[in-house]
C-alpha positions as CSV (number, residue, x, y, z in Angstrom):
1,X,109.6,120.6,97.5
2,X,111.1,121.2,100.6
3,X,110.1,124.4,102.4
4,X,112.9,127.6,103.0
5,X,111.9,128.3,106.2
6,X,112.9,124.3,107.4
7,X,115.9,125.1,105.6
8,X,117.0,127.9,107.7
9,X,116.1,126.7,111.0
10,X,117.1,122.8,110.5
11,X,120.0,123.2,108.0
12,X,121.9,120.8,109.4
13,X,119.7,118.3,109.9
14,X,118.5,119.2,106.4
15,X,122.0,118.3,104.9
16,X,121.7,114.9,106.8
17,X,118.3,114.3,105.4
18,X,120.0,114.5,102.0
19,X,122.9,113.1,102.9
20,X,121.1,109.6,103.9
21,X,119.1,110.0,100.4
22,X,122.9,110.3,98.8
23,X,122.9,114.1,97.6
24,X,126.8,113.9,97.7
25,X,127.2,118.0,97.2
26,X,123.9,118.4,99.4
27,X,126.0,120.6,101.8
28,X,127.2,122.9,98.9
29,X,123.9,123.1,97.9
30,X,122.3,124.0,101.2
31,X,124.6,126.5,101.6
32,X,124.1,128.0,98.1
33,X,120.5,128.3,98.6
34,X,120.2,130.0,102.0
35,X,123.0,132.3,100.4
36,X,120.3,132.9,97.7
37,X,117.9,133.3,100.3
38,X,119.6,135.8,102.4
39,X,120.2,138.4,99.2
40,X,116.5,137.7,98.1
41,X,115.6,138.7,102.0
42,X,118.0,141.5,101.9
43,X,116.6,142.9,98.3
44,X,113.0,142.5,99.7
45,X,114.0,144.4,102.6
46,X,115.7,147.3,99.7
47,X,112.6,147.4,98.3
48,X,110.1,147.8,101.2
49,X,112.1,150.6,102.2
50,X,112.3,152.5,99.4
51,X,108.5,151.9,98.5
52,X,107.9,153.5,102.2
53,X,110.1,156.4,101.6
54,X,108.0,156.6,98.0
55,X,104.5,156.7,99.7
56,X,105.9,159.2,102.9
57,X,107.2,161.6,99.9
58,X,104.1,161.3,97.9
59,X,102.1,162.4,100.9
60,X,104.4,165.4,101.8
61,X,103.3,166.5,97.6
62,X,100.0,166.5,98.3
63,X,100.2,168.7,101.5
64,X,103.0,171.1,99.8
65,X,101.1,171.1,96.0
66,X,98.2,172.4,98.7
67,X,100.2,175.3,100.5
68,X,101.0,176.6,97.3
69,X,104.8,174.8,98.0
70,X,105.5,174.1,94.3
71,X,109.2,174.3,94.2
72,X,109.6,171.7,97.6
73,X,107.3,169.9,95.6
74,X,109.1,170.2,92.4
75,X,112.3,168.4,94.2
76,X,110.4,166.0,96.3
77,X,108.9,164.7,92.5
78,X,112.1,163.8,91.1
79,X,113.3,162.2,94.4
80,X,110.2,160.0,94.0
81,X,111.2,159.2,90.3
82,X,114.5,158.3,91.1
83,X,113.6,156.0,94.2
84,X,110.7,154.4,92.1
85,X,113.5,153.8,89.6
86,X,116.2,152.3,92.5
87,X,113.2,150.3,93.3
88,X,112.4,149.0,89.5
89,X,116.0,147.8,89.4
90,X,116.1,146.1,92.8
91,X,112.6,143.7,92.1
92,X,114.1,143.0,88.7
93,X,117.1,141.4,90.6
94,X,114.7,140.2,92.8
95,X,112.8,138.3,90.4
96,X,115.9,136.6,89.1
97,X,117.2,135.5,92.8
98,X,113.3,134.5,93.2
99,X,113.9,132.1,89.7
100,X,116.8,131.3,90.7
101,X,116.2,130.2,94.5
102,X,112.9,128.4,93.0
103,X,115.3,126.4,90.5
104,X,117.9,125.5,92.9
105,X,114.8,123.7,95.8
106,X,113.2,122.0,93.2
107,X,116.6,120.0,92.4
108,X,116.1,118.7,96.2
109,X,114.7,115.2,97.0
110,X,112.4,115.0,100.4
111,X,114.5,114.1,102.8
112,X,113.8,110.5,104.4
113,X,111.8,109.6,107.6
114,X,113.6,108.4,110.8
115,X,112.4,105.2,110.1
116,X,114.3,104.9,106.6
117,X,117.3,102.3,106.9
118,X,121.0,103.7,105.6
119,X,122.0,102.0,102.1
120,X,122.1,102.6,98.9
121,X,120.5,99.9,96.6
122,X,117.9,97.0,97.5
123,X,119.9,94.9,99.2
124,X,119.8,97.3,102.1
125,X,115.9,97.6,102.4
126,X,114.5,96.0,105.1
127,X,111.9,93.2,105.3
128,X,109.3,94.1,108.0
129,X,106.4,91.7,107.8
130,X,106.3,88.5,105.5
131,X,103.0,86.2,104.6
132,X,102.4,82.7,103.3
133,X,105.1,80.0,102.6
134,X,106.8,80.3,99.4
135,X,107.6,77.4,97.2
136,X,110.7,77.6,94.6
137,X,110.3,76.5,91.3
138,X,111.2,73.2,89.9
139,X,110.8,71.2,87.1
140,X,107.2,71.4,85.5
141,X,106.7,75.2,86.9
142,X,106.5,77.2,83.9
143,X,107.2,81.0,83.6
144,X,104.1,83.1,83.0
145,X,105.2,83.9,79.4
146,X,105.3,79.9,78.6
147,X,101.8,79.8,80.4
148,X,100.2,82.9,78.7
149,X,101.2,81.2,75.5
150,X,100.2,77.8,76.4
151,X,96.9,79.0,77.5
152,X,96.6,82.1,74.9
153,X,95.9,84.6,77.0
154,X,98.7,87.3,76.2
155,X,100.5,87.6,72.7
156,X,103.5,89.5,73.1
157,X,104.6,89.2,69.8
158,X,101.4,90.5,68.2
159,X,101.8,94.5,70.6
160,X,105.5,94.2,68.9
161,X,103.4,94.7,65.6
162,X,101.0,96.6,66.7
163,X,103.0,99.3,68.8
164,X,106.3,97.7,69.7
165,X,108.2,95.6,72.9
166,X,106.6,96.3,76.2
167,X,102.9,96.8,74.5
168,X,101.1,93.5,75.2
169,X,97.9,92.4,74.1
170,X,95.5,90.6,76.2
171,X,93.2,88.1,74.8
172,X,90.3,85.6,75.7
173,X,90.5,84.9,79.8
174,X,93.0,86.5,79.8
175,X,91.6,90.0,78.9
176,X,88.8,88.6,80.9
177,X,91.2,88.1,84.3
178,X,92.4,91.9,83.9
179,X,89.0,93.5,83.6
180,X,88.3,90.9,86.9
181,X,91.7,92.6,88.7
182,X,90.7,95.9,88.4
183,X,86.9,95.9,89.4
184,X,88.0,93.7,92.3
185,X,90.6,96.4,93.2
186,X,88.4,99.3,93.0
187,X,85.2,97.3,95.1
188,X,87.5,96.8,97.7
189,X,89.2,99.9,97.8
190,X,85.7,101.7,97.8
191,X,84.9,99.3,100.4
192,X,87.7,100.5,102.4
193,X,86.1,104.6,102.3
194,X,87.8,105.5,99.2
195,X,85.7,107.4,96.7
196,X,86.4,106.1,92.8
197,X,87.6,108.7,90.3
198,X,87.8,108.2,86.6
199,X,90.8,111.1,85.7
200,X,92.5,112.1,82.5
201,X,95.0,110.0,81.6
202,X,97.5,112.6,79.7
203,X,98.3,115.5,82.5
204,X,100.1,119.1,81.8
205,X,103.6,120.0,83.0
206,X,102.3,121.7,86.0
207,X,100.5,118.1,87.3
208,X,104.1,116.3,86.4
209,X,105.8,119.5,88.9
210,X,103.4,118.8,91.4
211,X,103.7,115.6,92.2
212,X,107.5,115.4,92.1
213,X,107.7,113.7,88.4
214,X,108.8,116.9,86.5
215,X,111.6,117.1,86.8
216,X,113.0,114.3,88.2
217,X,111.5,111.6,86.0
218,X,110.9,113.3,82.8
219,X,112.9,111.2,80.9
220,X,110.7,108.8,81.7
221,X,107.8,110.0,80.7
222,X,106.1,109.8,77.1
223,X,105.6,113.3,76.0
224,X,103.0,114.5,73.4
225,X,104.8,117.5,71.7
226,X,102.5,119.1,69.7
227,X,100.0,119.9,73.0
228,X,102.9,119.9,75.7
229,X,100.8,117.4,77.6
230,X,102.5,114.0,79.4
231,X,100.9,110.1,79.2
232,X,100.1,109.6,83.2
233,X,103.0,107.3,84.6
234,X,100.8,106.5,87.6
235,X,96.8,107.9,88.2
236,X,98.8,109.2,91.6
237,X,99.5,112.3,88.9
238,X,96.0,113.5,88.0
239,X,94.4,112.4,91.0
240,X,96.4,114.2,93.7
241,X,96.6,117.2,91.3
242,X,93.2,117.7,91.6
243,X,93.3,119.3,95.0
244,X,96.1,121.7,93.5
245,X,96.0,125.6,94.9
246,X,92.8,124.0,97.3
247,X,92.1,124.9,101.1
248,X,90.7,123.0,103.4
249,X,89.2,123.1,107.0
250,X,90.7,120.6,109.4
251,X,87.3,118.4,109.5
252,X,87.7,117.8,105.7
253,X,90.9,115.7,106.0
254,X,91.4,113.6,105.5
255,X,90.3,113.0,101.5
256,X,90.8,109.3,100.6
257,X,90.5,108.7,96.8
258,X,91.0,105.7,94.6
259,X,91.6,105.0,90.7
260,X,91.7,102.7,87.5
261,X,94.2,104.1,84.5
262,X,96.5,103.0,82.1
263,X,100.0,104.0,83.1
264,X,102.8,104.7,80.4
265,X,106.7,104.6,81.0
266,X,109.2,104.8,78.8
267,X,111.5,102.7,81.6
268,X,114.5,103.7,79.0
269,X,117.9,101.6,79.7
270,X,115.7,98.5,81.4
271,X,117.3,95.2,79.6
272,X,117.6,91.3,80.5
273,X,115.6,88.8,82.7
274,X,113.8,92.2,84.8
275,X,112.0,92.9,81.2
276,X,110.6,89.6,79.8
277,X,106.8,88.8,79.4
278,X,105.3,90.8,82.4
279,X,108.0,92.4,84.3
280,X,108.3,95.5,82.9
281,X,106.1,97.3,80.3
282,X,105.7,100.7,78.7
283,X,101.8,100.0,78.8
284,X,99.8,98.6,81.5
285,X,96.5,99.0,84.6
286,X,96.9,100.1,87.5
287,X,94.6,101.0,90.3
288,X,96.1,103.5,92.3
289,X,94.7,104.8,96.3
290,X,95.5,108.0,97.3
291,X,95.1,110.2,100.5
292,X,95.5,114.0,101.5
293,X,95.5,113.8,105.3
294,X,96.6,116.4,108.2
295,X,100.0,115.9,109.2
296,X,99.2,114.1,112.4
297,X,97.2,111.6,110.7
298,X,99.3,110.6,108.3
299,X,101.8,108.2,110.0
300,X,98.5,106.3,110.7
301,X,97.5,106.8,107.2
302,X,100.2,104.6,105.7
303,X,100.0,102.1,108.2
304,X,96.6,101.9,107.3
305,X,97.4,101.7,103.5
306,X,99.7,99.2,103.9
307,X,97.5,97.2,106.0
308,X,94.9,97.7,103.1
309,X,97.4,96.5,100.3
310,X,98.4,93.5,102.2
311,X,95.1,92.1,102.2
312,X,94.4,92.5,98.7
313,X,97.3,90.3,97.8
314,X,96.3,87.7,100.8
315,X,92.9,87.6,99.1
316,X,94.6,86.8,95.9
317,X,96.5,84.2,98.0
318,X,99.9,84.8,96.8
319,X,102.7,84.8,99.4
320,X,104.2,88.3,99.6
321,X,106.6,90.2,101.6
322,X,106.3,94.1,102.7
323,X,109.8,96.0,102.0
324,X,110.6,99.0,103.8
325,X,113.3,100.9,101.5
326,X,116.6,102.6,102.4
327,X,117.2,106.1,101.7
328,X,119.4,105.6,98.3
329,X,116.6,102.8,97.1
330,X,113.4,105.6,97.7
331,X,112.1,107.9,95.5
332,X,112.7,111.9,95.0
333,X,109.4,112.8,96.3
334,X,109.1,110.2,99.1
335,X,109.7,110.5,103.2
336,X,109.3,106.7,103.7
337,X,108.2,103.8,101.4
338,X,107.0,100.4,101.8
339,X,107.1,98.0,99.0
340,X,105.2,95.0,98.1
341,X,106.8,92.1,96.8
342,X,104.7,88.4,95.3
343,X,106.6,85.5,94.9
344,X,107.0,84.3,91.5
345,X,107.5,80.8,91.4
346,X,107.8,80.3,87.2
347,X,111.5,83.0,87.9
348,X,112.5,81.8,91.3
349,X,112.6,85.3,92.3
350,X,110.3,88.6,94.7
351,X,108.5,91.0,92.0
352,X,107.5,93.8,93.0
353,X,103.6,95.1,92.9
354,X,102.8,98.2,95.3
355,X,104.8,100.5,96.3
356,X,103.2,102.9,99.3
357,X,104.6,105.8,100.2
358,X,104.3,109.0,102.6
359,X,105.5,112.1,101.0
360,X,104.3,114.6,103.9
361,X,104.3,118.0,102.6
362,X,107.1,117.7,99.8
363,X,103.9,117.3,97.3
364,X,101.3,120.0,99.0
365,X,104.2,122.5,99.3
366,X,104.3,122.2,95.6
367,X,100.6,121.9,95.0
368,X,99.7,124.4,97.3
369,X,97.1,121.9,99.2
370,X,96.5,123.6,102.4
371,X,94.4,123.7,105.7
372,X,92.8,125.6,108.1
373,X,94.1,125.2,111.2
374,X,92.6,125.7,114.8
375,X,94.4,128.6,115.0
376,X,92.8,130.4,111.4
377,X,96.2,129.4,110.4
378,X,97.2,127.9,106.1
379,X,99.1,125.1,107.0
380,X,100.8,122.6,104.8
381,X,98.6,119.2,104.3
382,X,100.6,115.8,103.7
383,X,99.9,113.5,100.6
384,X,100.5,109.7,100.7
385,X,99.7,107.1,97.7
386,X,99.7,103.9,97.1
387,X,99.4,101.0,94.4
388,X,96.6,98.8,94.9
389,X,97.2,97.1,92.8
390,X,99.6,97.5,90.1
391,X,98.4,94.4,87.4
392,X,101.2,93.1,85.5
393,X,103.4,91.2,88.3
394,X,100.2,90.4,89.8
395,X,98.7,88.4,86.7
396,X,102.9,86.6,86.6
397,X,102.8,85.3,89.7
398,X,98.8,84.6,90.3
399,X,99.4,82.5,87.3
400,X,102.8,81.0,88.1
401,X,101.6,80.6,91.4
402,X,98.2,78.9,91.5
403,X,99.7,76.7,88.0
404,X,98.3,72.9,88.6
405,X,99.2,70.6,86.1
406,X,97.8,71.6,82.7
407,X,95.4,74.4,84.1
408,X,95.5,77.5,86.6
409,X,93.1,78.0,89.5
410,X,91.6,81.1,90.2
411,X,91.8,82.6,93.8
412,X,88.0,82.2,95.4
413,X,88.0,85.9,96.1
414,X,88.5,86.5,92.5
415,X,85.8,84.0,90.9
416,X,82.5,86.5,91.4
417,X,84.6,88.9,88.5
418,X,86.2,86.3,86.1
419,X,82.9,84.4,85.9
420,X,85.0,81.1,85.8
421,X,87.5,79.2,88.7
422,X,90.2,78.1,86.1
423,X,91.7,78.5,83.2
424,X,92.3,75.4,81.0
425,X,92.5,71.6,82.4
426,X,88.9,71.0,80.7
């Protein structure tokens, strides 16, 4: 959530900021909430006053009830009652301008770092770094949903029974390969100074506020009625909520954090090519890195992310690109992304398999995650997350990729967790 006071003193380069993120109306809406602002300011001022004129009245009571003064005090009584009253109406209307301000900011996205490119869909993100050749496809390079078959390591059909499309279940090596991913994920993430959490995988509405999901995305959510509780979209949710309404000194920060969860999305209108086999599911594992850092660390915090995602596709040895996004590509709660694209030779095509992303204080001004500065001073800390790595694209094109012949090689790096260095050819 963006905070009022930037919103006063840089409104025009507020309206920019949302201007580059395409907020058509973001102007309108500016100016409707420092209107807002202004009367809740106004009010506030109302009712200081009158609760100063209540407290100087109720003193000159006490000193005329004592001189024996009763009618001045008789009169000065019923002023009091009627000021208390003027004041009962004016925080009312307060409240509601309060409400209604609150309603109005959370509606805004974070506005973009300078570094974001203009453009509107992902044909305007910009490729900044690139590794390993990639090779197209050709005849004899199979899509990972022939080779999961082929090999029987995912049946698709049988989570359509079970649960329904998008719900796949993992068999054999290839249940085997995803247990590998993840502890090879988390070792070198926890290698890398990030402590491992294990948090609840449903969250409460206030988690999905906090981290910029409610109510942007809640559509896209799967939402368990009966206890008002969401199915976590991303472990970025729990985790980062866990330093909610926390504060912190400076030599605390900054807090570095990794996880293993399921993630659920609905992903409602997806359709075509983007949702066969692995592309896009409602279920699947993710291991997710997350950092709460002080503002002038965190600039070196993503970079450092990024460099740390990087590597764990290189050691996969997949040929990848990094993806920095343009302002009408990013996401609501998100200053500046990178994403991480593998190629998939099997689809002739870049899936994506990390996105990283700085979010500077649009998160911890909703979560209330705050520091100590050097001045005694509650400052504003900034969150950043990142996927390291997100499993489904990964297993399409490690499998699509590393596909010899009749039988897929494993990636050296990976062989300590699978137990095995390929999968079929025997």
């Amino acid at each position: 959530m963006l905070e009022i006071n930037q919103i006063r003193t840089q409104t025009e380069a507020v309206v920019a900021g949302l201007e580059r993120k395409y907020m058509a109306d973001a102007a309108t809406r500016i100016n409707q909430i420092l209107e807002a602002d202004e009367q809740k300011r106004a009010l506030q001022s109302q009712s200081d006053q009158l609760k100063s004129k209540v407290n100087g009245l109720s003193r000159e009571i006490g000193e005329d009830m004592k001189s024996g003064r009763t009618a001045e005090a008789q009169a000065k009584k019923e002023e009091v009652a009627r000021l208390k009253s003027e004041d009962s109406g004016c925080s009312d209307r307060l409240d509601q301008l309060e409400q209604a301000l609150h309603q109005m900011l959370v509606q805004l996205p974070n506005l973009p770092h300078d570094l974001v490119p203009p453009g509107r869909t992902p044909d305007d993100n910009l490729e900044v770094h690139r590794w390993g050749s990639i090779s197209p496809g050709g005849e004899g390079v199979l899509p990972h949903w022939e080779l999961t078959k082929t090999h029987g390591l995912i049946d698709f059909e049988e989570g359509v029974k079970v649960t329904g499309a998008g719900f796949p279940v993992y068999k054999g090596a290839g249940a085997r390969l995803q247990r590998a991913l993840i502890n090879f994920f988390l070792d070198r993430n926890t290698a890398a100074g990030y402590l491992e959490i294990q948090p609840p995988i449903l969250v409460n509405e206030a988690s999905g506020f906090g981290t910029g999901q409610l109510p942007d995305k809640e559509g896209q959510m799967y939402f368990v009625g009966e206890d008002k509780l969401y199915l976590a979209p991303t472990a970025e949710v729990p985790v980062t909520n866990l330093y909610r309404d926390t504060l912190w000194k400076s030599s605390d920060l900054p807090i570095k954090n990794t996880a293993y969860t399921p993630c659920f999305r609905r992903e409602a209108g997806s359709y075509g090519k983007d949702v066969r086999g692995l592309n896009r599911l409602h279920q699947f594992d993710k291991v997710e890195i997350v950092q709460i850092t002080l503002p002038e660390q965190s600039e070196q915090a993503l970079n450092e992310m990024c460099r740390h995602v990087g590597s764990l596709i290189e050691a996969l040895e997949l040929p990848h690109r990094m993806i920095r996004l343009c302002g009408g590509d990013m996401s609501f709660a998100s200053a500046l992304t990178y994403d991480f694209e593998v190629w998939s030779r099997g689809q002739d095509r870049w899936l994506e398999v990390s996105s990283v992303s700085n979010f500077r204080t649009f998160q911890t001004n909703r979560l209330k995650v705050r520091y100590r500065d050097e001045d005694g001073k509650n400052q504003l800390a900034h969150s950043l997350n990142g996927s390291a790595l997100a499993l489904p694209r990964i297993v399409a094109a490690l499998l699509e990729h590393h596909q010899t012949g009749n039988s897929i090689r494993i990636p050296a790096a990976l062989v300590p967790y699978t137990g095995f260095d390929s999968i079929g050819g025997q």
